[in-house]
C-alpha positions in Angstrom: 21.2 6.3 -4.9 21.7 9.5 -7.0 19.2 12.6 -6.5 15.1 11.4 -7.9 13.8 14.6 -8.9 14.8 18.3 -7.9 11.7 18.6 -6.7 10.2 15.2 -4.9 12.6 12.9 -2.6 10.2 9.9 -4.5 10.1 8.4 -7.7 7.7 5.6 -9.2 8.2 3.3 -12.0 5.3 1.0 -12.9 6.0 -2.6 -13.2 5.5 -4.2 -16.9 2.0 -4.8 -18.2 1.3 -8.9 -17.2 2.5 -7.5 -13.8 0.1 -4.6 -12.9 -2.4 -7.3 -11.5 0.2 -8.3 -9.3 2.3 -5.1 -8.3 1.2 -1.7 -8.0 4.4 0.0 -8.4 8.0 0.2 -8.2 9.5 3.6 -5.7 12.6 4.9 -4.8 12.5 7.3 -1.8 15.9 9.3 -0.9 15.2 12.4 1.6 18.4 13.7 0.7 21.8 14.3 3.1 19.4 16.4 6.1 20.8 14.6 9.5 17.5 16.3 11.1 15.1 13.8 11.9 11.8 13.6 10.1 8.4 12.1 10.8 5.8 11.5 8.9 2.9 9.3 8.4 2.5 5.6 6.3 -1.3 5.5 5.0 -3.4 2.6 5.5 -2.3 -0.1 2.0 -2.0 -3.7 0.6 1.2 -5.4 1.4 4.7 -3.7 0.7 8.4 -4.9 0.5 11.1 -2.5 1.0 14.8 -2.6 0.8 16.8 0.0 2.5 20.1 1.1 0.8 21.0 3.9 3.1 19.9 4.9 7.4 17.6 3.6 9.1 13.7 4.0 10.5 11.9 3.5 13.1 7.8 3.7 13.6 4.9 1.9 14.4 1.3 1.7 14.4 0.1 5.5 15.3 -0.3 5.5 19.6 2.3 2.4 19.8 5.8 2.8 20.3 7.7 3.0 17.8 10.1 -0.1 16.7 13.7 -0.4 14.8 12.5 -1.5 11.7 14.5 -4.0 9.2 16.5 -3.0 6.5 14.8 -5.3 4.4 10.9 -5.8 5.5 7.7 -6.8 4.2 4.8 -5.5 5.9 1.4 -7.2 5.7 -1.6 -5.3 4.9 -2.6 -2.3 6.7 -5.8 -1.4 8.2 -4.1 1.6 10.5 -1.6 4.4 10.0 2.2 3.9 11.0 3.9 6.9 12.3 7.8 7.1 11.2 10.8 8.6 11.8 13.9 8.8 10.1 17.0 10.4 8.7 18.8 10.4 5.5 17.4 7.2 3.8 17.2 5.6 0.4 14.7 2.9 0.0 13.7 1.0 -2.7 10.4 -1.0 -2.9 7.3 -2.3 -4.6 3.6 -2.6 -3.2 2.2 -6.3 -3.4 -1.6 -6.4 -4.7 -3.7 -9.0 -2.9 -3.4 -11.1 -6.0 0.4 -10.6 -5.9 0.5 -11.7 -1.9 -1.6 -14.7 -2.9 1.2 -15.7 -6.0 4.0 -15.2 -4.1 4.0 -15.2 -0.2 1.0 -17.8 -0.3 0.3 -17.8 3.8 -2.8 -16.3 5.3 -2.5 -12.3 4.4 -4.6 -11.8 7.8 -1.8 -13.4 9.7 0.6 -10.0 8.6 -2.1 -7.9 8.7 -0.8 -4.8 10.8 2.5 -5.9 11.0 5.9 -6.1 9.8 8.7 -8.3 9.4 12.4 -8.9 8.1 12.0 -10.7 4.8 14.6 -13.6 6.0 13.0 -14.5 9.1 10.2 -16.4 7.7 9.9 -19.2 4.9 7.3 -17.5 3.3 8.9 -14.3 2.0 11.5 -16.7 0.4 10.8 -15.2 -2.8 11.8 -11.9 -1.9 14.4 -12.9 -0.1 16.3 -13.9 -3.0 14.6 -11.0 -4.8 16.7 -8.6 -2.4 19.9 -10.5 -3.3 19.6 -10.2 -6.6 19.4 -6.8 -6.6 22.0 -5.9 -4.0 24.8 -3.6 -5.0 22.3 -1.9 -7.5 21.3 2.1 -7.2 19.8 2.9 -10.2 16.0 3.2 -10.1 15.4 2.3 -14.2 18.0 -0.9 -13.5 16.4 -2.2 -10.4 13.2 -2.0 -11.8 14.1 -3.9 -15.4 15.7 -6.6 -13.1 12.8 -6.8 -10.5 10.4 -7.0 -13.7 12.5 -9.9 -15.2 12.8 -12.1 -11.9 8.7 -11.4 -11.2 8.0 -12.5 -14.3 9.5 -15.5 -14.4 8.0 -15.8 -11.0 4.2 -14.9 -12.2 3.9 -16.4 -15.5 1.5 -19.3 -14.8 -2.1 -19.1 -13.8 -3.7 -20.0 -9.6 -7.2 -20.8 -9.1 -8.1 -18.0 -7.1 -6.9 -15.7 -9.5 -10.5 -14.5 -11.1 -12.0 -14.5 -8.0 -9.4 -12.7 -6.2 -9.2 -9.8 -9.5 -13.3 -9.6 -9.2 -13.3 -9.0 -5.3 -10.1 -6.6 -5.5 -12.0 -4.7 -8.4 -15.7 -4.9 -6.6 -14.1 -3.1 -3.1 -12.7 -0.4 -5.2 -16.3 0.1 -6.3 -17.4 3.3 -4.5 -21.0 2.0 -5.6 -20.4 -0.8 -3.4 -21.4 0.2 0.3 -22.2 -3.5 1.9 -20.7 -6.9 2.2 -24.5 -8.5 0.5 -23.5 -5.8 -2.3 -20.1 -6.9 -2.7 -21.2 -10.6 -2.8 -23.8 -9.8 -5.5 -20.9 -7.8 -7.3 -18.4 -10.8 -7.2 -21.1 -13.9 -7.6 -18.8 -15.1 -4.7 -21.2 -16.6 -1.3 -21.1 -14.5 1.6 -19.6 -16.9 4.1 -17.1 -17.8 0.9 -16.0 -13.8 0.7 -15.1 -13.5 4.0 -13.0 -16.6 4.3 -11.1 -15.5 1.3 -11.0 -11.5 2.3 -9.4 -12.5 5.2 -6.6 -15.4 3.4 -5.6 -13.0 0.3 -7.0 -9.6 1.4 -5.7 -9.9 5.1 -9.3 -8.0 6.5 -12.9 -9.1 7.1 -14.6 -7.2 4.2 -16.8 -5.2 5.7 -13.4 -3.7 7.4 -12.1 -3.5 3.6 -15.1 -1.6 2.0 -14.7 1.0 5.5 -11.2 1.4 4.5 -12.2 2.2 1.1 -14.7 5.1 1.2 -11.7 6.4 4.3 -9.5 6.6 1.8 -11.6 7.9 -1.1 -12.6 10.9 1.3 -9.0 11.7 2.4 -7.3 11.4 -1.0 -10.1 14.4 -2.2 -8.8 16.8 0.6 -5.0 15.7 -0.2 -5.7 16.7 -3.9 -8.2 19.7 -3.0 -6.4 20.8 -0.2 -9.2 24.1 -0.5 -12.2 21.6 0.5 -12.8 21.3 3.7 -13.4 17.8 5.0 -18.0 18.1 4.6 -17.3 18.8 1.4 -15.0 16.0 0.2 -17.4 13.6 2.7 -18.3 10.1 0.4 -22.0 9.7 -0.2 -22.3 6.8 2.1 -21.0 8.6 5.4 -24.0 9.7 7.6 -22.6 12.8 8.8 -19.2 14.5 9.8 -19.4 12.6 13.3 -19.6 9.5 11.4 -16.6 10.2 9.2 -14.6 11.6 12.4 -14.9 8.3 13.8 -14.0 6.3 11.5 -10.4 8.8 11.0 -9.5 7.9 14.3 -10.0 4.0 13.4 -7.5 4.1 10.3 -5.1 7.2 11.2 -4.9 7.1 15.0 -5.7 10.6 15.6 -8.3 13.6 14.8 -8.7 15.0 11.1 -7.5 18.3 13.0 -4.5 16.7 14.4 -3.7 14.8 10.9 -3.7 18.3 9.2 -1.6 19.8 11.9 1.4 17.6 11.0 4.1 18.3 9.0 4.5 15.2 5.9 6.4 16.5 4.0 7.7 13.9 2.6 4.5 11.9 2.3 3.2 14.5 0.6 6.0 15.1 -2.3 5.8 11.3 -2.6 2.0 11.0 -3.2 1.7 14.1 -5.6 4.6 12.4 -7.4 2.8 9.1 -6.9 -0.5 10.4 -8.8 1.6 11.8 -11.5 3.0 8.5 -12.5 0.3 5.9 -11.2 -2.5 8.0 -11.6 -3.9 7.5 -7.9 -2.5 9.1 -4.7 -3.0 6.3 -2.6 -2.0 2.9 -3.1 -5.2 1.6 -2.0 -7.3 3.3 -4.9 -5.2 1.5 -7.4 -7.7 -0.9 -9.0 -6.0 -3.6 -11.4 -7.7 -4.4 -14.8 -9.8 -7.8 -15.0 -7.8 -11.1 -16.3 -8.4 -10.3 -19.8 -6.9 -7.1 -20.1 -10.3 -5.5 -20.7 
């Protein structure tokens, strides 16, 4: 894969319109010929497929040792930081949306929740198993993404069931009005006991655990784009107090705020200031798709 940017080892391409409900982007991450070995950090997202062109990675689940990952892997959704390490990689992948998971891997999202898997070892990442061979041999980051876009699309171009109610729920927990689970129910006009069975199927988390993850992430991606605010001042409204906040770090990212701002991420870092520049969100997780009917 040929140089990105001269500034950021990542680019992102957003997927066609009739697929933003489904995908949240398309990147292409090369950290350039260093043979030194880097480590960095994976936050806390929805599903994500990635196919590796070039080295290799290993990492885990911050505090657990780390693992050889696949080449080509899917990994559920996330409710905890991965720590990685690598050299001289080129990867190219796409983050699957809830409503995307639901489409095209079908099986309970809470059974992948957390972890991570080669896409041919299990029938239900068929679909992007013949997804990665169809795009094999291929370097260019505009090409791969045309040709992604036309196999998806063929893929996604009738309607499920769950579809409105999966696009409400998705929409509600990116609500940062929306503190509580009787909230979110309200939000939704989904029953209680209803939202959690189907939080857990297409979202892969109870939702109280969702709407937690939520105002995490709202808090950390204000100090990653005010890097000048200190972690009080970027605190979300429904926190109680720093103690609270601190707590619920450790939950998602494995470690202390302190500790998190004491590691180098490089690369993390050029990728999510690149990431907001295309996407318009740092995170993946603040990416909010537009309702059914485009309005």
């Amino acid at each position: 894969m040929p140089a990105l940017t001269d500034k950021s080892p990542a680019r992102f391409i957003l997927p066609a319109q009739p697929l933003r409900r489904y995908i949240s982007t398309y990147y292409f991450l090369n950290t350039g010929p260093d043979k030194t070995e880097q480590e960095d950090l994976l936050y806390p997202e929805w599903a994500t497929v990635r196919f590796t062109l070039q080295g290799k990675a290993i990492g885990n689940t911050v505090g657990l040792a780390p693992l050889d990952i696949p080449a080509n892997s899917i990994t559920g959704p996330t409710g905890r930081a991965a720590l990685l390490r690598f050299r001289n990689v080129a990867v190219v992948g796409f983050g699957l949306l809830p409503l995307g998971w639901y489409r095209m891997i079908g099986c309970p999202a809470d059974r992948w929740a957390d972890n991570v898997s080669a896409v041919n070892a299990a029938p239900e990442f068929g679909q992007i198993a013949q997804l990665q061979r169809e795009i094999k041999g291929l370097s260019d980051p505009e090409q791969i993404a045309a040709l992604c876009d036309h196999i998806l699309l063929k893929a996604l171009d009738h309607t499920g069931p769950l579809d409105a109610d999966i696009i409400a729920m998705h929409q509600a927990i990116g609500d940062p009005d929306i503190s509580n689970v009787a909230d979110l129910s309200r939000a939704t006009g989904i029953p209680t006991q209803r939202l959690e069975r189907l939080s857990r199927r297409i979202f892969g988390f109870p939702p109280k655990l969702l709407l937690r993850r939520q105002r995490f992430l709202r808090t950390l991606a204000t100090v990653m784009e005010h890097p000048d605010l200190n972690w009080s001042g970027a605190l979300d409204g429904h926190y109680f107090d720093q103690a609270h906040f601190n707590r619920e770090f450790r939950t998602f990212m494995g470690m202390s705020p302190g500790q998190y701002l004491a590691m180098p991420r490089a690369v993390s870092s050029a990728a999510n200031r690149m990431r907001a520049q295309h996407v318009g969100q740092l995170l993946q997780l603040l990416q909010v798709p537009a309702p059914p009917n485009g309005q």
